[in-house]
N, C-alpha and C positions, 0 to 999 in steps of 0.2 A: 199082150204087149206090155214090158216093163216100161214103168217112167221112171225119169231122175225128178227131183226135189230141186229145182234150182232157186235159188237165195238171190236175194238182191244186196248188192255190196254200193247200191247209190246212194245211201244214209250213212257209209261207211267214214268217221269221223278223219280216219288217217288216210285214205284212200277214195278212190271211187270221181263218179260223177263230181257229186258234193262237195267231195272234199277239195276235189280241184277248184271248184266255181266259190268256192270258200274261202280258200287260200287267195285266190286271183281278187279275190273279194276284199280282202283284208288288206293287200301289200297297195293295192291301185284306193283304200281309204285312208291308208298309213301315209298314200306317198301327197295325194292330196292335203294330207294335215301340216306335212312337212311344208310343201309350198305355200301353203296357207302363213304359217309363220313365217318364213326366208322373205314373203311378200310386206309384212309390215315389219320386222327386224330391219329391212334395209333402209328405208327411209328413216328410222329412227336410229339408227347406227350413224346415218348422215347427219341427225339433227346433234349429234353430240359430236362429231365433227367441225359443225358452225356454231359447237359452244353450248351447246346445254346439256347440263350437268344430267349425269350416265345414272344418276337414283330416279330420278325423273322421266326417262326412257326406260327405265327395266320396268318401272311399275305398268305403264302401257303394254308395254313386252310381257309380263305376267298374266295382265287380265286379258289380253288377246288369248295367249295358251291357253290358258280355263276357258274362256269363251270356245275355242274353237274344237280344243279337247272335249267340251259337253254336248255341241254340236254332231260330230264326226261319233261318240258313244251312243247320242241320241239314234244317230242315222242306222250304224251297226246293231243297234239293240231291236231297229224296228223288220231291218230287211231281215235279221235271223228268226222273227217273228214268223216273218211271209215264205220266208224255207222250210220252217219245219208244218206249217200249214199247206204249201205246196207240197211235199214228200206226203204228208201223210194221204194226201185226196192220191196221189198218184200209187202208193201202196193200196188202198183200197179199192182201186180199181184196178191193180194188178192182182191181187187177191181176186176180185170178181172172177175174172179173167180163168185164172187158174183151176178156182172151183169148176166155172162153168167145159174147160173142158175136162176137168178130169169127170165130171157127169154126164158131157158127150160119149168118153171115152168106155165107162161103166157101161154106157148102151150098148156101145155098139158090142 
């Protein structure tokens, strides 16, 4: 009995599993970052409204951005840590898998 060779396309950077859980990964930390900012932007958009002076609210506006920019790369840098440590336990054990039956398969 012939086998095929099948491939796992769930590490696939453009496509796949991963790539979706990747992407959905990235747009849902991107959109968080954004809110993060519009959240202290507006209050400080109101305080130069009642008057103080717009050099003095951008500097707060700035170090929020880096703050929350180093935060949100912090977060990103750690879960793609935990993805490609998850893929690889799970290709090793799809490897297992495959050996063992292609040496089921040998017996019979």
């Amino acid at each position: 009995m012939a086998t095929t060779e099948k491939t796992s396309h769930a590490n696939d950077g453009s496509g796949g599993l991963m790539g979706f859980l990747k992407a959905s990964f990235e747009t849902g930390m991107s959109a968080a970052e954004e809110l993060q900012q519009a959240a202290i932007s507006v209050p400080l958009s109101m305080l130069e409204g009642l008057g103080v002076p717009e050099e003095k609210t951008q500097v707060l506006k700035d170090k929020n951005r880096q703050l929350v920019h180093g935060m949100v790369g912090s977060i990103q840098s750690f879960a793609g840590q935990l993805a490609e440590v998850g893929t690889k336990q799970v290709e090793l054990a799809a490897d297992a898998i495959r050996e063992a039956a292609k040496d089921k398969e040998e017996k019979s």
